[in-house]
Structure formats: C-alpha cells, structure tokens
C-alpha positions as CSV (number, residue, x, y, z in Angstrom):
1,X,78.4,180.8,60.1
2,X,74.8,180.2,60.5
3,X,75.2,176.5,59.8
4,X,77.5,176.2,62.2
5,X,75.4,178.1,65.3
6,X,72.2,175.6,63.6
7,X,74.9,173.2,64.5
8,X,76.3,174.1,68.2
9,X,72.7,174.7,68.8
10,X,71.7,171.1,68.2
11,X,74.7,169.5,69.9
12,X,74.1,171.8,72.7
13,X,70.1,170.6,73.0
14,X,71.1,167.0,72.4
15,X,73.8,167.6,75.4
16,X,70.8,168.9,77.1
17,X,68.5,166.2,76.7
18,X,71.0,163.6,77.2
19,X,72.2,165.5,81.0
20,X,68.6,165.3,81.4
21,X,67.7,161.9,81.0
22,X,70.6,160.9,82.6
23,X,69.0,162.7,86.0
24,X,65.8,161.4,85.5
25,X,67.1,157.7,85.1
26,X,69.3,158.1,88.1
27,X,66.4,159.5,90.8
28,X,64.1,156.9,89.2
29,X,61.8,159.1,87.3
30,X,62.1,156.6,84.2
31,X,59.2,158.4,82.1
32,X,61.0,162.1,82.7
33,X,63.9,159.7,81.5
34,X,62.1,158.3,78.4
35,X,60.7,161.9,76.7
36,X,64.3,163.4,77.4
37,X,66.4,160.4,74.9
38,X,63.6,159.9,73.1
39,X,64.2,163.5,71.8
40,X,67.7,163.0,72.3
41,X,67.3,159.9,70.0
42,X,65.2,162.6,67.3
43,X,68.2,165.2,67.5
44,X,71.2,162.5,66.3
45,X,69.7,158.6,66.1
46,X,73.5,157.5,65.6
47,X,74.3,157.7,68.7
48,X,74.1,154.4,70.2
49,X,74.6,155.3,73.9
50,X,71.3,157.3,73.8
51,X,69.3,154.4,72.4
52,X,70.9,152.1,75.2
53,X,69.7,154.9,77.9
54,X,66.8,155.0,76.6
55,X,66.3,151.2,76.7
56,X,66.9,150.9,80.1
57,X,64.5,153.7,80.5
58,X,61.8,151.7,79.0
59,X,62.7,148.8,81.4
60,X,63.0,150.7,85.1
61,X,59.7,151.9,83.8
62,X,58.4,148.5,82.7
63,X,58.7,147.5,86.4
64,X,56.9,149.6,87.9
65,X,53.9,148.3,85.7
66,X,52.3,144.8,85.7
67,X,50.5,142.7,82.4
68,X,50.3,144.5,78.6
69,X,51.1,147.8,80.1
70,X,55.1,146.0,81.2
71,X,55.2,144.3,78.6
72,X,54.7,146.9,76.0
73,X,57.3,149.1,77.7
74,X,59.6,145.7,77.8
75,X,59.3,145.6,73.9
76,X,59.8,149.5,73.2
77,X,63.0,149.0,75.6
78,X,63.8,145.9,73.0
79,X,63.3,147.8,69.7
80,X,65.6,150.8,71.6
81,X,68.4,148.1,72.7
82,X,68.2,146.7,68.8
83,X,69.0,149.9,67.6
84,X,71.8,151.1,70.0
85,X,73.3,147.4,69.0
86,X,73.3,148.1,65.3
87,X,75.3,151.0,65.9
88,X,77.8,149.4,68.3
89,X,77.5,145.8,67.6
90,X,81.4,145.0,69.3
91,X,79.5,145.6,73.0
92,X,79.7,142.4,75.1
93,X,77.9,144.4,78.4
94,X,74.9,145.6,75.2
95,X,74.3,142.4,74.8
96,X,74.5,140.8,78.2
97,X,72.0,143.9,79.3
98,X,69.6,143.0,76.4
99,X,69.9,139.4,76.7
100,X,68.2,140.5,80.7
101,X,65.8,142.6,78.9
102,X,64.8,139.9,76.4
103,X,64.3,137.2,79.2
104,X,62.4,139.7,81.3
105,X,60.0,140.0,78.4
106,X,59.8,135.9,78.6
107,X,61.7,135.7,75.3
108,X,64.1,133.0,76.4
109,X,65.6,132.0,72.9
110,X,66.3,135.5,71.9
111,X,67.7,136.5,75.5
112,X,69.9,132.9,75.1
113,X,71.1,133.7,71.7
114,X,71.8,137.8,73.2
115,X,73.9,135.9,75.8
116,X,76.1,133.9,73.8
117,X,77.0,136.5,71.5
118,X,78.2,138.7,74.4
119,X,80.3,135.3,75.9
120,X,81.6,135.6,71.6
121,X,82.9,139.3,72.4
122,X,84.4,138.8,75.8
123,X,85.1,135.2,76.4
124,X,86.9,136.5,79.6
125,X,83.3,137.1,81.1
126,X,81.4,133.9,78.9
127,X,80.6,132.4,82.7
128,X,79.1,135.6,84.0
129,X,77.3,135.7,80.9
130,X,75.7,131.9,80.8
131,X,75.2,132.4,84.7
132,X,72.7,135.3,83.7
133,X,71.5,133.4,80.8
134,X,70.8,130.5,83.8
135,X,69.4,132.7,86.3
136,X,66.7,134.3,84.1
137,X,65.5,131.0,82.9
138,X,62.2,131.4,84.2
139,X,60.3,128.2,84.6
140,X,62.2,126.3,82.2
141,X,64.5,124.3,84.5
142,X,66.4,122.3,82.0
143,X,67.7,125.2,79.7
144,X,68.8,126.9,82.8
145,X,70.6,123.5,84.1
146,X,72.2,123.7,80.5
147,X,73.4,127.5,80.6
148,X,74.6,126.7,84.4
149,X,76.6,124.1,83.3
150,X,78.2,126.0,80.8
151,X,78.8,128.8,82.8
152,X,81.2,126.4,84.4
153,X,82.9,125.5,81.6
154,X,83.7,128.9,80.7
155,X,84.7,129.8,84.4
156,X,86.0,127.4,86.3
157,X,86.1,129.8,89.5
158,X,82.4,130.9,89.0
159,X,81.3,129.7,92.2
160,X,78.0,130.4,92.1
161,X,77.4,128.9,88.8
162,X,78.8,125.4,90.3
163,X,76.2,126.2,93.4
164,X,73.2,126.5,90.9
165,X,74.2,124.0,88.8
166,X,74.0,121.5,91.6
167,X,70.8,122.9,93.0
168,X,69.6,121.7,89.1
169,X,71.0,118.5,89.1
170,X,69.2,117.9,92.8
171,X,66.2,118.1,90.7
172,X,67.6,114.8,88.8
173,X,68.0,112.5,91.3
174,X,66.4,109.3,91.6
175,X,65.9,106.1,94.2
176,X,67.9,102.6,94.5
177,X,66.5,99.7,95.4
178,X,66.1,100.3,99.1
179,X,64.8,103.4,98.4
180,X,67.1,106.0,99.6
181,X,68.0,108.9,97.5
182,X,70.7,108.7,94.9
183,X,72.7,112.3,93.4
184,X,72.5,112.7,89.7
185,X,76.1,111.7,88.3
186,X,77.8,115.2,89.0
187,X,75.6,116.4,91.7
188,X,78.1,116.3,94.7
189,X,81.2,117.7,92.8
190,X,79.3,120.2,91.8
191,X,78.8,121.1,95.7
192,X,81.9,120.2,96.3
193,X,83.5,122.6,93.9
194,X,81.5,125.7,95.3
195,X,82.6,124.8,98.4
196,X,86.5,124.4,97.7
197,X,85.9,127.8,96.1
198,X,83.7,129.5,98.6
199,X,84.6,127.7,101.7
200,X,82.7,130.9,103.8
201,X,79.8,131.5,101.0
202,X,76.5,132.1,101.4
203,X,75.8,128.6,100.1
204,X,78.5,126.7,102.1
205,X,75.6,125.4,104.6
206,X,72.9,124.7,102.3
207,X,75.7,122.7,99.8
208,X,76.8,120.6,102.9
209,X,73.6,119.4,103.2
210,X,73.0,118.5,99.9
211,X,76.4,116.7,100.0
212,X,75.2,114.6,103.2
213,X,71.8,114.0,102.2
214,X,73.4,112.6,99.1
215,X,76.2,110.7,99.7
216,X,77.6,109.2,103.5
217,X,81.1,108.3,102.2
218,X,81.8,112.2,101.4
219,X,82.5,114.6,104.0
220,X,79.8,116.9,105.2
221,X,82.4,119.3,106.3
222,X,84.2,120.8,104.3
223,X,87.7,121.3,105.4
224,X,90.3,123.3,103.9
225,X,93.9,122.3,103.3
226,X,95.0,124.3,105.3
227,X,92.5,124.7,108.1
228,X,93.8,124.5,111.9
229,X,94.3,120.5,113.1
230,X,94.4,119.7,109.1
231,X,97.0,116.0,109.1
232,X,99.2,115.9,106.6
233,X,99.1,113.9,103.5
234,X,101.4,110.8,103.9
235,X,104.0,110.3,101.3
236,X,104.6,106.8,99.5
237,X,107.7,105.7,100.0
C-alpha cells in the first residue's frame, strides 16, 4: 500500500509538472516552461513527450536570446530532442521539428540528415519535409537548390517548393552572345509549374516575371484551361 501511494504520488507530481509546463510553453513563459519538464524529465526520463516539450522549451527560449547565450539554449534543446527520439524513434513530425532545431543551431548536415529520416517515416509528407530542409538552408544556396528540387520530386503538387526552386535556378543563369539573359535549363517550368498549381498564389506575379524576363516565346500570362474566352484545342483530323 505504501508503494503504491509512493506511486500515485509521483504520477500525480509528474502530471503536475507536465500541466505546468504545458501552460508556461503556451503563454510564452519558456523558462517557467523549462524548470517544470525538466523536473518532469527527473520524475520518469522515459517519457519521450516530456523531453520533446522540453526541447521546444529550450528553443522558444533560445529566441528570445542572441550569440553563446541562444546557442547554448539551441544545444540543450538538441540534447532534449535526442533523447525524446531514442525513446520514440518511429516519429516523422520529431524529426522534422529537430531537423528546424538543428538548422537553427547552423548545423545544416545534421538538420539535412534529421530531414530525410522523417521523409523515411512518412514518405506521404517527404516534400514538406525537403521544403523545410530548403528553407532553413541558411546561406548555403546550392544545398537548398538541391533539397528544393527534391522536395519536388517527392511532391509533385508542392507548389511552393516548385516556386523556390525556380527562384534558385534564377541564380544560375547566364548570357548569350548578344548579351541578354538566358534561364538555367528548368528555370521556366519550374515557374510554370507553380503557376498551373497556384494560378491565384502569392507568387503568381513575381513567377510571371521571371517567366518574361526569361523567355519571349512563353506566355507571361498564365491562363487556365478553363478560364473565360479560353479557344478550344483543335483536333487533328
């Protein structure tokens, strides 16, 4: 009997702590948030959803900080996420979040390698996945081109990826002989493709422009199939 009140007494203080932390996290208070899992993470260390909390404790605080004070919570927030993820290591959304963390803490071959295990776990979500792993790429233009273009692979209908992925390849372009401009091979599809999927998106202007600046023989309207005053296709007899 008095093992099990020790017992329902811990569970209650770890519920406690948890609830707590929980609160904290949500109103922003990220250091309230931090001592509460911590000593939830002290009553039961196996449970890998307090470790994760706790990570992303360490990182809402982190930016509120700038220099070795960031980046030292940034690396307790690592070592928290590494330990949730050896509990639960079958968590595609763990790994995505620590692959941010890692690239926040400018550790892009760790955050890449963070990314494409969660794309291993949930291929359904791989584009979503290399988009992140693109968009965190932080001065390092090429590996984000590469994690763009992947993101494309894995989802053909990840508009945004195809929009980025152009805006990379713009960065690839080179001059003919008279001078003018000429698109990286893939450049305007890329545009295009964003386009046909995001006829109304927040890029549609800005990858018009690209297209016309780049090429006069495409259209620098894009027109759906089914847009008012759109001919007909004729048929070959």
């Amino acid at each position: 009997l008095k093992e099990r009140e020790q017992a329902m007494k811990k569970n209650k203080e770890l519920n406690d702590a948890f609830n707590s932390g929980m609160a904290a996290k949500q109103a922003g208070d990220f250091a309230t948030a931090v001592t509460a899992f911590e000593k939830a993470a002290e009553l039961d260390p196996k449970q890998h959803v307090v470790w994760i909390q706790l990570a992303e404790s360490y990182n809402g605080a982190a930016k509120t900080k700038q220099g070795d004070e960031k980046q030292a919570l940034l690396e307790k927030g690592i070592t928290a996420y590494q330990k949730g993820i050896e509990i639960k290591p079958d968590d595609s959304a763990y790994f995505n979040n620590y692959g941010l963390l890692l690239a926040e803490a400018g550790k892009i071959e760790e955050a890449s390698q963070a990314f494409g295990k969660a794309a291993d776990l949930n291929p359904a979500q791989g584009g979503t996945y290399f988009f992140n792993l693109g968009a965190t790429n932080k001065g390092q233009s090429d590996a984000a081109g590469e994690a763009f273009k992947r993101a494309t692979e894995l989802d053909p209908n990840h508009a945004n990826a195809f929009y980025q992925y152009g805006i990379y390849l713009t960065s690839k372009a080179g001059l003919n002989e008279k001078g003018q401009m000429v698109a990286a091979p893939g450049t305007v599809e890329a545009f295009e493709k964003y386009l046909a999927l995001q006829p109304n998106g927040a890029h549609a202007a800005e990858a018009q422009a690209m297209i016309q600046s780049f090429s006069s023989t495409v259209s620098t309207e894009y027109k759906r199939d089914d847009a008012p005053g759109a001919k007909p296709s004729k048929r070959r007899k």
